[in-house]
N, C-alpha and C positions, 0 to 999 in steps of 0.2 A: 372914715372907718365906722361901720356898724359893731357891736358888740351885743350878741345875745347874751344875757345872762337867766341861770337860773337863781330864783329869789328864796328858795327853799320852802321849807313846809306854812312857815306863819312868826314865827320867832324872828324877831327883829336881829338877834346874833346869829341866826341859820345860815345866813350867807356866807358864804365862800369866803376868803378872804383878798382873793383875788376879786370875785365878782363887787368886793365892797368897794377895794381899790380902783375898780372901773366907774363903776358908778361915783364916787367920790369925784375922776376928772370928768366926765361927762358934762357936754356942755348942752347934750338935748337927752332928754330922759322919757320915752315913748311906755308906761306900764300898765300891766292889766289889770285895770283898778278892780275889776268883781273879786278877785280871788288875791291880788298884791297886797300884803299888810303897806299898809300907808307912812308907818313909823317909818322906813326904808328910807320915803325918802327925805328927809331931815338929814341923810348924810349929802344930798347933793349939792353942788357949790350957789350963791348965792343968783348966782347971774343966769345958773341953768333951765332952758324951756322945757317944759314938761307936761303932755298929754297923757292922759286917760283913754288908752283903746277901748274899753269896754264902749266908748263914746263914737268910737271910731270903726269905718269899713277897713278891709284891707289897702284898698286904693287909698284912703285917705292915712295912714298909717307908711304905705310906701311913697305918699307924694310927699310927708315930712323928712320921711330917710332920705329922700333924693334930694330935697332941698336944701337940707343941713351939708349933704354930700358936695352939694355945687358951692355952698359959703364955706369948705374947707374945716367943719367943723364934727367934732366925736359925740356919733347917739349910740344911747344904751337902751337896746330893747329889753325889758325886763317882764319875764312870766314867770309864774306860779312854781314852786317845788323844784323839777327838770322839766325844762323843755322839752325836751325828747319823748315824754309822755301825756299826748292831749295838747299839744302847746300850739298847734297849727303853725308850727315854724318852718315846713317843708317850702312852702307855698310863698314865703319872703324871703327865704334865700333863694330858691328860683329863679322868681323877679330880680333880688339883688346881682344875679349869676349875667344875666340880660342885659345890664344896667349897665356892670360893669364896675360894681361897687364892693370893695371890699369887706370883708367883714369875718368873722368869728364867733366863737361858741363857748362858753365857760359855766359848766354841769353844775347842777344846782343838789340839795338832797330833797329826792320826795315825797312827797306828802305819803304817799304808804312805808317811805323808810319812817318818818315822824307817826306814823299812825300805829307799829310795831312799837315803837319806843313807849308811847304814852299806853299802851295795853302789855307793856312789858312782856311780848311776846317774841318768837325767836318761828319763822316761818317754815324751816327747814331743820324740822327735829329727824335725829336716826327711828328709824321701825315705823315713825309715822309720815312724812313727807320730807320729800328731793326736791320738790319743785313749786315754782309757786307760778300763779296764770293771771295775770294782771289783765282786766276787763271790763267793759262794762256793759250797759243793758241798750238795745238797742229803744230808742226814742224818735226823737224828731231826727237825729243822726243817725243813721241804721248802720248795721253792722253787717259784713256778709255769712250768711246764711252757714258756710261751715264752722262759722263762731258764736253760734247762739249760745247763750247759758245752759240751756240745757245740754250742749254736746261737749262744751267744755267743762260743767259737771260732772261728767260720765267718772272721769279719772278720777276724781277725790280727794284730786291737789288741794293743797293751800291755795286761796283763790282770796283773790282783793280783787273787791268791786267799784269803779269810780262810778261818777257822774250817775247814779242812779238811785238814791235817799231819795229820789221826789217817788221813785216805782215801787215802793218795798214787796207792794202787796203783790204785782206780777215777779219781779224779782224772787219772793221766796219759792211762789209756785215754780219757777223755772229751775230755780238749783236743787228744789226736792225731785223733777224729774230725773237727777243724775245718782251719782254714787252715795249721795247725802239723804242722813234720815231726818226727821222733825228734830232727833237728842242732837243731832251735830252741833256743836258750840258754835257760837256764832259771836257775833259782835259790833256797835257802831260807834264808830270815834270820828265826830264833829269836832273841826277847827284841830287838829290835830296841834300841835305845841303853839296855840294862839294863849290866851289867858283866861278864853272861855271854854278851853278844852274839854271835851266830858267822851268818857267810855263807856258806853252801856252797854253789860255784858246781858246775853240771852241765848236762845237755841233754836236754830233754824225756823223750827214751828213757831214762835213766836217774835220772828223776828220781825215783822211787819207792825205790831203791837206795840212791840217795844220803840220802833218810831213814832207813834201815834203819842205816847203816853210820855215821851222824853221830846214832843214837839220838832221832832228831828226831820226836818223835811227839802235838805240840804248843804252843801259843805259838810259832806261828812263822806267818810267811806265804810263800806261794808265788808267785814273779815271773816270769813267762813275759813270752816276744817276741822280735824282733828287737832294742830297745834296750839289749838287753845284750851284744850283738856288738857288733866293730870299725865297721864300714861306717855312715857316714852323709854327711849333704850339709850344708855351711858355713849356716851360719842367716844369712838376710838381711837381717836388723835390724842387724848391725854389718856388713856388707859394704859397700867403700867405694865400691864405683858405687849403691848402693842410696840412693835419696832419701826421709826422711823430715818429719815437720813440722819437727825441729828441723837437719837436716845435707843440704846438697845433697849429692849422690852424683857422682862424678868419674871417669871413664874413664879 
C-alpha cells in the first residue's frame, strides 16, 4: 500500500492527524526534501527507509514504491502543503494504476491556506472578492496560454501566486496588465508557518522591490488584491436582520 500524504504548509504540527498516523507506521518514507520540513520526519519508526525525491527521478521514485510493494511493505509518499496543488502526484498514481498497486490520498493544508493565516488575511471578503485564482508564472514549466497572468488578472480576483518569487520583476508587469493598479496591496509571505516566516507587506508597484530588499527569492508566495486593504462590507450570515435556516433576522 502506498499512501500520499499531504505534509502541510511547514509546521511540524500542520499535519493531518491521520497523515501523522501514517507516517508514524510507515515502513519506507519517500519525501520531498526541497520544500518537506525535515523535523516530520523524527516521527517515523526507527527501522523506516527513507529517500529524499528532490534526489530522485520519477522512475526511480516508483522503482522504490514497487519494491517495497513486492517486500509486502507500507510507503508513505509525502509532499509539500496538498498534493493536489503542484505535487506532480497525477503521474504516480497513474503508474501505480498500471502496476497494480494500491494506494491512497490523505489532504494535506496548503501553503496558501498557511500563507492567509501568517498575513492574517481572509481571501473572500463580501463587496470585494468571491473568488480566489491560485497560479503561477509560467517558467521553465509553462503554462497554457489561456492562463497567462495577464488574462487571469483581467478579473481582479484574489490571486495567490506559487512558484514564482524567483520572477517578481516579470510577474508585477504581468498582473499590472490586468484589473490591478500599482496601489493594489500586495504581499509576500516566505516559508509560510516555518520559524523563519516573514510577511512583507507592499503594492503591486513595488512588489518586485520589495523582493529584492527582503532577499526573497524563493519559497514564498505572492498575494495580490483588494483583500488586503482596509475597505470591505459586514458579511451577512451573522447580520442581525439577516434570516437564516437556523435565526429569524429582526429589524
Amino acid at each position: 500500500m502506498v499512501h500520499f500524504i499531504g505534509a502541510g504548509p511547514g509546521a511540524v504540527d500542520l499535519i493531518t492527524l491521520r497523515g501523522a498516523a501514517l507516517l508514524k507506521q510507515a515502513q519506507v518514507v519517500i519525501y520531498a526534501g526541497s520544500l518537506v520540513n525535515p523535523g516530520l520526519l523524527a516521527m517515523c519508526r526507527e527501522d523506516c527507509e527513507i529517500y529524499n525525491s528532490a534526489e530522485m527521478t520519477l522512475e526511480q521514485v516508483l522503482s522504490v514504491m514497487e519494491a517495497a510493494e513486492a517486500a509486502g511493505r507500507t510507503t508513505v509518499r509525502l509532499h509539500t502543503g496538498d498534493p493536489c496543488l503542484y505535487g506532480a502526484i497525477r503521474e504516480q498514481m497513474d503508474r501505480l494504476d498500471e502496476l497494480g498497486i494500491a494506494y491512497d490520498d490523505t489532504p494535506g493544508v496548503s501553503s496558501f491556506c498557511g500563507a492567509a493565516a501568517a498575513a492574517r488575511a481572509e481571501y473572500t471578503l463580501p463587496g470585494v472578492s468571491q473568488s480566489v485564482i491560485i497560479t503561477r508564472m509560467a517558467g521553465r514549466t509553462p503554462v497554457p496560454d489561456r492562463e497567462g497572468i495577464a488574462a487571469l488578472a483581467a478579473h481582479g480576483a484574489t490571486m495567490v501566486v506559487f512558484l514564482s518569487a524567483g520572477m517578481l520583476e516579470g510577474l508585477q508587469a504581468e498582473l499590472l496588465k490586468g484589473a490591478f493598479t500599482e496601489d493594489t496591496p500586495a504581499a509576500l509571505v516566505y516559508k509560510a508557518t516555518w520559524p523563519e516566516e516573514k510577511v512583507v507587506r507592499c503594492t503591486l508597484g513595488t512588489l518586485a522591490q520589495a523582493g529584492r530588499d527582503n532577499g526573497i527569492r524563493k519559497t514564498a508566495l505572492v498575494l495580490v488584491g483588494d483583500f488586503l486593504g482596509s475597505s470591505y462590507e459586514r458579511s451577512l450570515l451573522y447580520h442581525p436582520e439577516f434570516t437564516t435556516e437556523y435565526r429569524e433576522g429582526r429589524k
